[in-house]
N, C-alpha and C positions, 0 to 999 in steps of 0.2 A: 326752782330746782326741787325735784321730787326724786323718792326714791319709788314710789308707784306712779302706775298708769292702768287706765282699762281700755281691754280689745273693742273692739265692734262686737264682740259674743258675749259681751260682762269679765270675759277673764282678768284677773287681777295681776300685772307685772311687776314685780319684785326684783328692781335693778341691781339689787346685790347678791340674787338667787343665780347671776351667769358669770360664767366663765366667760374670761377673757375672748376666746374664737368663737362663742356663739351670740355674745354680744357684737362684735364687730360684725359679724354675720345679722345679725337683724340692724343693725342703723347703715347695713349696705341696701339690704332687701326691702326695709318699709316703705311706703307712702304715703304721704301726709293726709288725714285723715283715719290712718288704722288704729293709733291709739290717740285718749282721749286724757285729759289731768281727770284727777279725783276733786279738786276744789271746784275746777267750772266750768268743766267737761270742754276746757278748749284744746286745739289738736297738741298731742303733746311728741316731742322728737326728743329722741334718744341722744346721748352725747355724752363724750368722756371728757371728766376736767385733767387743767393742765397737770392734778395731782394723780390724774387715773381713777379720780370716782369716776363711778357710771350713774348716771340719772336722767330722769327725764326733765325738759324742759320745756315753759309753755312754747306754742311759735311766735306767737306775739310776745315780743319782751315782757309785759305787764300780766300779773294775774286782773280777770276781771272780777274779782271780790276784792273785799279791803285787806290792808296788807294784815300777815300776822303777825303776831309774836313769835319766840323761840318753845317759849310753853307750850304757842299752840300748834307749832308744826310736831312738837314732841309727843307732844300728846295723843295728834293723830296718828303718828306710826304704831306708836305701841297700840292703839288700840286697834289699827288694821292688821298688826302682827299677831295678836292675841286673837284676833277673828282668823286668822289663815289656818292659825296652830289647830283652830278648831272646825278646819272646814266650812267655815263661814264666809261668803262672797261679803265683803264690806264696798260698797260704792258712795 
């Protein structure tokens, strides 16, 4: 479970940057393959939990890197958020 994903163009998706109707609108519209996880670039599908998060998730239940910590999924958000604030493509 991610809260980013990247396009086929590099772009960076930010699952809590959408609105309710335009989230539902891209996990109608995608295809697997358009986006991709940030840990190991495997196809990543959009999806809401039973709580209404939105995130991406791999399609293969497993990441294929080792699992993480909570540290370190923390860790990377904030430093791909602190990269977005700044214009910065983080992949």
């Amino acid at each position: 479970m991610s809260d980013y994903a990247v396009t086929n163009d590099g772009e960076i998706l930010d699952s809590n940057l959408f609105d309710d109707l335009s989230w539902e609108k891209l996990k109608k519209e995608y295809k697997v393959g358009d986006f991709k996880t940030i840990c190991c670039s495997s196809n990543a599908i959009p999806k809401t939990s039973i709580n209404f998060k939105k995130f991406f998730s791999h399609q293969n239940d497993e990441c294929k890197t080792a699992p993480e910590t909570i540290w370190h999924k923390t860790a990377k958000k904030m430093i791909v958020e602190e990269f977005l604030k700044q214009n910065i493509i983080a992949v």
